[in-house]
N, C-alpha and C positions, 0 to 999 in steps of 0.2 A: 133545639127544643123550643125555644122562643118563637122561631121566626115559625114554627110546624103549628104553635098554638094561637098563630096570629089567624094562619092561615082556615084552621077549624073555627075560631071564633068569627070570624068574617061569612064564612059556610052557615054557622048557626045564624045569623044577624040578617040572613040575605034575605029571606020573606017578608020578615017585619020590618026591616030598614029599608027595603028596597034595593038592595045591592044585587045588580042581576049579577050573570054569568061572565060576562067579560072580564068584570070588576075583582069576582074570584079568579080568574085565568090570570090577571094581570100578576097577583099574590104568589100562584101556584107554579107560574113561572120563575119568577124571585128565587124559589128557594135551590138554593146549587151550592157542594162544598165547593167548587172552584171561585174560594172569596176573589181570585185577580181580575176574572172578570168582572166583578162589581166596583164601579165607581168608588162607592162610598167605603168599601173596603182598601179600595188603594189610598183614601184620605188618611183611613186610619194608619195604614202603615207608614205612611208618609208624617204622619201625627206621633206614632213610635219612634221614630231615626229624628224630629222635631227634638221631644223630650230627653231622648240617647244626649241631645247635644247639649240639651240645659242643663246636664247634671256633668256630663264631661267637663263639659265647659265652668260648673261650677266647683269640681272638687280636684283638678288638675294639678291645684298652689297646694293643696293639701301635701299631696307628698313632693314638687318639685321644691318648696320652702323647707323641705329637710339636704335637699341638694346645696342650695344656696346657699345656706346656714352649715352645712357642715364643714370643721376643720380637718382639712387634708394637711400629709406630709409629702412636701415636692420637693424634690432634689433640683440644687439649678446646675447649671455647666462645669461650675468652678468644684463639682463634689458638695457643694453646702447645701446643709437638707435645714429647709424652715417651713413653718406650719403656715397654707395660704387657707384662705376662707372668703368665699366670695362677697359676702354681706357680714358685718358685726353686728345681727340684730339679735337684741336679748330677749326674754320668754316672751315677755309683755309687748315689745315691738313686736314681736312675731304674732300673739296674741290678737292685737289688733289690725294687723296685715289680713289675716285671715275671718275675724269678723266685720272686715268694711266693707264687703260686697253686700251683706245684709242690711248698711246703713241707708242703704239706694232702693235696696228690694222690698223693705215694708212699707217705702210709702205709692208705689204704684199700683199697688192691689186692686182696690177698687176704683183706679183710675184705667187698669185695663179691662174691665170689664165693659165701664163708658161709651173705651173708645171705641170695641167690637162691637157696641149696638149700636154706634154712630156711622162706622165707616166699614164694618165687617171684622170678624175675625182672624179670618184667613190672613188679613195683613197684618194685623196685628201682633199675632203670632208669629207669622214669618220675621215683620221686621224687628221687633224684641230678638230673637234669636240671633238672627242677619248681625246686628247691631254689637251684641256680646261678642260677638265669632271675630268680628272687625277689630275690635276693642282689647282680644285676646291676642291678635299677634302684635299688637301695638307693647305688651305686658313687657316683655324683654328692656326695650327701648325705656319707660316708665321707671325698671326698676333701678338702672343705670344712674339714672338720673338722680334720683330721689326717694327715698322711701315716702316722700310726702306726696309725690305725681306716681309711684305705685296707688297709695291708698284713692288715691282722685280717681285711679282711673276702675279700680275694682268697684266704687262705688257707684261712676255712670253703668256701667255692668249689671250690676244690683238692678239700675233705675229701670236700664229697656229689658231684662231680664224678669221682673217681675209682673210686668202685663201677663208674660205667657198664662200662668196657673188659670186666672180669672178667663181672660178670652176665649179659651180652650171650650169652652159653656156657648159660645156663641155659633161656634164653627157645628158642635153637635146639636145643636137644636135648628142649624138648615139643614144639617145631614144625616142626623139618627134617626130611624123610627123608633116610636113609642118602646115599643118592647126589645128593642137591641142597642138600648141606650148604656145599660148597665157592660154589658160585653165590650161595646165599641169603646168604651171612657175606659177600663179594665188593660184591654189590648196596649193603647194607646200610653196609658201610666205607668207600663212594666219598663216602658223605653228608660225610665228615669233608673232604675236598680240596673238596668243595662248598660245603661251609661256609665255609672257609678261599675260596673265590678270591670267592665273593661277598660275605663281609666286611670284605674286606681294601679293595675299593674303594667299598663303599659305604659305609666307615665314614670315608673320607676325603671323600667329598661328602658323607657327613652332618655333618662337622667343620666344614666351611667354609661349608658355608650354612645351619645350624641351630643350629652351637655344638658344641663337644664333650661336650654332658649329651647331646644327643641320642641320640649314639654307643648309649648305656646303656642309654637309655628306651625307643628300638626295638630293639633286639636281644633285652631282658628281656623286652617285652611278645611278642615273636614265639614264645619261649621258653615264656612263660605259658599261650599260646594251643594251641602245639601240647600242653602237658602236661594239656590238657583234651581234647583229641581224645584221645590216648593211652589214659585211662586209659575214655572212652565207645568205643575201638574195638576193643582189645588184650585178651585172657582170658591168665589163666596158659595154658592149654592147649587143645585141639582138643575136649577131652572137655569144656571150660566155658563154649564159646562156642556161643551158641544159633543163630548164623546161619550156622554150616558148613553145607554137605550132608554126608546121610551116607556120600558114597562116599569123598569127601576124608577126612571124619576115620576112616574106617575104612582109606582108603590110607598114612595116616600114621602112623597107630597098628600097623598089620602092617609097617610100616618101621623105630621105633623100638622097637619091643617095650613095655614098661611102664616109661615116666621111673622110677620107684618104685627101680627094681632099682640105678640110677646113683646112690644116694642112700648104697648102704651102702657101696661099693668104698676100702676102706682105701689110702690113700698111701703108699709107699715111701720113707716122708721122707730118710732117709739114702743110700739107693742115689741118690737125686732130686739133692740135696746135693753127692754125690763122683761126679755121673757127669760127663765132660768132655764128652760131647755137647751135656748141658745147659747146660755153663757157655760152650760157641761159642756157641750161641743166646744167651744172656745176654751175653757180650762184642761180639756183633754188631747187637745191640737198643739198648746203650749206646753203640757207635760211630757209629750210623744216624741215634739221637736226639740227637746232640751237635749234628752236622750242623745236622740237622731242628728243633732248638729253637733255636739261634742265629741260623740266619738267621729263624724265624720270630718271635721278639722284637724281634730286633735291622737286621732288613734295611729294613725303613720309617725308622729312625734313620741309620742308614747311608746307602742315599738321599738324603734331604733335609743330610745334614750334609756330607759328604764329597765326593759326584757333584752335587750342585747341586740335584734334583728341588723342584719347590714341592709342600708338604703333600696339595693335592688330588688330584697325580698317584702320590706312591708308595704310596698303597694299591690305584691298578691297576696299578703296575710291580712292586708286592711278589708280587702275587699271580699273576701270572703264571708264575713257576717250579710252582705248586703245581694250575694248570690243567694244564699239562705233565704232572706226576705220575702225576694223578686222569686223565686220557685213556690215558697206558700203561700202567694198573696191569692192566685188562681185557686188553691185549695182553700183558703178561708173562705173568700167569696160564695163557691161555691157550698161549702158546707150551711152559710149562712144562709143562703137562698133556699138549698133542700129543706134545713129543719122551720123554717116556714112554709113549706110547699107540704110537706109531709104530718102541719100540724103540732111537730113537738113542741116548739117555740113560738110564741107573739112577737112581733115585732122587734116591742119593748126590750121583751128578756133576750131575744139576739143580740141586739146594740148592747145591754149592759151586760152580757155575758162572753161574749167576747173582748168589749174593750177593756172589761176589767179585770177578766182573768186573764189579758195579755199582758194588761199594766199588772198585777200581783207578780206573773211568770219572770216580768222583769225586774220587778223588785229586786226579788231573790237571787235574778242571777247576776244583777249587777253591786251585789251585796257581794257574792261569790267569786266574782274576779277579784273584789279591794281584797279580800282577806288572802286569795292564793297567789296572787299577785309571781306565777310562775310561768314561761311561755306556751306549754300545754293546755295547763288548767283555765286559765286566764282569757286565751284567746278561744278557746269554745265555750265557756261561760258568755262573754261579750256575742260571740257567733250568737247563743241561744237567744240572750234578749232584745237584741235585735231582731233577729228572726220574727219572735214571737209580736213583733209590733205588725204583722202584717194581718194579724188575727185584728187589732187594735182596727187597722181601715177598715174593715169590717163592722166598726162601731161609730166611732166620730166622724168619720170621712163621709158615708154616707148616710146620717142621721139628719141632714137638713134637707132630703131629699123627702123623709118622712114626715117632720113638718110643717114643709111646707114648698110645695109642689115648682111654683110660680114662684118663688124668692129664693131659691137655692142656693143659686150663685150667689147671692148678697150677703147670704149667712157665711157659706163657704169663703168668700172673700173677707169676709170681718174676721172671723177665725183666724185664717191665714195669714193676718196683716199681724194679728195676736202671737199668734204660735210665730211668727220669725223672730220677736223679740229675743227668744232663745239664741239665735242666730249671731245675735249682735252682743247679747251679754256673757254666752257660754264659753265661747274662746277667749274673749277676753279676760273674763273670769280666772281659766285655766290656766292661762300665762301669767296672772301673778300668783298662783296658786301656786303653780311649780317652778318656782324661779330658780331650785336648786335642780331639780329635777330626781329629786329623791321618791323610792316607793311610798315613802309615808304621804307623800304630797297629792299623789298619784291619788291617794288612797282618800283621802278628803274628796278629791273631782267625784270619785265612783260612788260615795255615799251620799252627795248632795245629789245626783242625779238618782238614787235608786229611793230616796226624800220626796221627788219631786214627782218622782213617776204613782208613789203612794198617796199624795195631797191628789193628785188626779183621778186615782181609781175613785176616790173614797167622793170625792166632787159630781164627779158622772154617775158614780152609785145611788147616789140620792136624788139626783135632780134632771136626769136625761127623763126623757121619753121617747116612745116609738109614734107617738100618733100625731093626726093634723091635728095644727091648732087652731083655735076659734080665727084667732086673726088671720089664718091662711086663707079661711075661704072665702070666695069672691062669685062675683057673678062669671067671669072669664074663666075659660075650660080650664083646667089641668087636668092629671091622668085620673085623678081620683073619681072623675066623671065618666069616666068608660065603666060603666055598668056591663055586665055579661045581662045577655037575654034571660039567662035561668034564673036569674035571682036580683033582688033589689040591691042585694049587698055587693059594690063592685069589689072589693076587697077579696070577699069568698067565692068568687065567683071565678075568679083568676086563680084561686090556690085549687077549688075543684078541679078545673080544666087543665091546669098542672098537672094536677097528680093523676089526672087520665094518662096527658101525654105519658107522664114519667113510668107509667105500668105499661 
């Protein structure tokens, strides 16, 4: 539908802009379901199997650390049966085991965004990833050693790990067109719930019938593997890749105008800083990922400790809320786009009606787990509110895109640097929370999060907005400058021509 209203709008713009016939043919070509022939479509997929590996690679210890940490009975030669246990770490070592990757991860954030304007994305990204994957089969060896060269080495992890989020922006603004920015970034983030439901259970039957070194050794090596495809298939740009056609990179290039020009656009650091728009988004990104990092550290341990699960089944019970997620995130987005395209909703009222009535949906159900605290009840409550967070991206995730067109990534970076603090104080949190590992303790985690998920609605409820702000606009393009021919308003002009295509 995007790239079909590109294509009309460019038709409508061709007299008055000058845009003869070729210029259309060039577009009218473009458009084809076979994404494999498109360039910019194999980045993306290669940008999905990227993110697949960030979240493997980051939630693998989740449940291999219930391996490590469990006490077995092993019978030796002589008939004498004694309980081995491969690590004696108790909640709080474990605790911290698991939020030290995050200790590395919040402070790269807006240092990876830097380095993509500097030196390109594409490596950026690549080698962040490259880096983790390397660093993951070293994990074994680390933990041998030391619980203190484990935590060392999770946190360089963290460090080249954390570029990817922010770079991610760099790679799409040599490679998106204007209007399939939202789809390509879409595609490309599902990799992350992907990663996550297919590592969560395969790293518990990797546990149990290869050992928990395994966990490391295939995840690294998957990791390794694709970071050689990446850097044989991926160019900085449409202009360095020798196997475009040239109607594609000339489609894409008359969509972005010249990357070059986004290079110089100065920050607003202070208006950025005191605007309360920005700081919903940041309170709503920290409430989201409290959620979102506690249960996913901590819900394989929970599991197996509290509900009864044996090891090889909660890293498919864990993952399951986050299948959930990654299947509605495609249906929120798009409901959110329709009922602007359709009129029913402003901007505004999409962002705050979504993120809020996600953050309410979880409230409730993570109120609903502490109190049933049984393995039915429990674990599809937890399924729901997790789920329902994916209505939530819908609101904070892309609300700095609203505004403010040209600083996106700066907001999004600043948020994101905010919202991991969760990362680093949740697990830990939770490991002295449950040092007995009683439901009642259990029950304390799930109310402080379904606390914090509530401080968050009620924060973006009053202070978000959908619209540019004074200090976004500049003399340099953004999209908000693509006027349609029919009208002064570029805004309405786009939701018109929508709702043509869409009848």
């Amino acid at each position: 539908m995007t790239q079909t209203y590109d294509v009309s709008r460019q038709k409508q713009q061709k007299t008055p802009n000058g845009v003869d016939d070729s210029d259309s043919k060039i577009l009218e070509d473009d458009l084809t379901w076979k994404f494999w022939q498109k360039r910019r479509y194999i980045v993306v997929m290669m940008a999905f199997f990227g993110f697949f590996n960030v979240y493997a690679l980051r939630v693998n210890l989740s449940v291999a650390i219930v391996a490590m940490t469990e006490k077995v009975n092993v019978t030796l030669e002589n008939g004498t049966e004694i309980v081995q246990q491969h690590f004696d770490w108790d909640t709080t070592q474990q605790g911290l085991v698991l939020s030290s990757f995050f200790y590395g991860y919040i402070w790269t954030q807006f240092l990876g965004g830097v380095l993509a304007s500097k030196i390109g994305g594409h490596y950026v990204f690549g080698a962040g990833i490259g880096m983790t994957a390397i660093l993951t089969l070293l994990t074994p060896v680390a933990a041998y050693h030391s619980v203190y060269m484990l935590l060392a080495v999770r946190i360089v992890e963290g460090v080249f790990e954390g570029v990817t989020f922010p770079c991610i922006h760099a790679i799409w603004a040599r490679w998106a067109p204007v209007y399939e920015r939202s789809r390509m970034a879409t595609i490309a983030y599902a990799g992350n719930y992907a990663g996550t439901v297919i590592a969560m259970p395969l790293s518990g039957v990797l546990a149990v019938r290869f050992g928990w070194e395994s966990v490391f050794y295939v995840f690294g090596a998957i990791g390794c593997i694709w970071l050689i495809l990446w850097f044989l298939i991926v160019r900085a740009g449409p202009e360095c890749d020798p196997f475009i056609s040239d109607n594609e990179r000339a489609y894409i290039e008359r969509s972005i105008g010249d990357p070059n020009e986004k290079k110089n656009i100065k920050h607003p650091w202070k208006a950025i800083f005191t605007s309360t728009a920005v700081w919903a988004i940041v309170a709503s990104n920290f409430a989201e990922n409290w959620g979102f990092y506690t249960l996913l550290t901590q819900l394989p341990s929970f599991l197996k400790d509290t509900l009864g699960f044996e090891v090889g089944k909660t890293g498919f019970i864990a993952a399951i809320p986050y299948l959930v997620m990654g299947s509605l995130l495609g249906i929120s987005g798009y409901l959110a786009d329709w009922s602007q395209v359709k009129g029913y909703l402003t901007t505004s009222q999409v962002r705050k009606y979504f993120n809020c009535g996600a953050f309410l949906g979880q409230t409730v159900f993570m109120m609903l787990a502490a109190y049933l605290l049984d393995p039915t009840g429990t674990v599809a409550s937890i399924t729901v509110a997790v789920g329902l967070g994916a209505f939530a991206w819908s609101g904070f995730i892309v609300n700095p895109l609203d505004l403010a067109p040209n600083h996106a990534s700066v907001i999004l970076g600043f948020s994101n640097m905010i919202g991991t603090i969760p990362g680093i104080v949740s697990p830990f949190l939770t490991g002295v929370i449950t040092k007995d590992r009683t439901k009642e303790q259990w029950q304390i985690v799930f109310f402080i999060t379904s606390g914090i998920y509530c401080v968050g609605c009620v924060i973006y409820w009053f202070f978000s907005s959908g619209e540019l702000q004074p200090w976004a606009t500049s003399k340099e393009k953004s999209l908000t400058n693509l006027e349609s021919p029919t009208t002064k308003n570029p805004k309405e002009g786009i939701k018109n021509e929508a709702m043509e295509m869409d009848e």
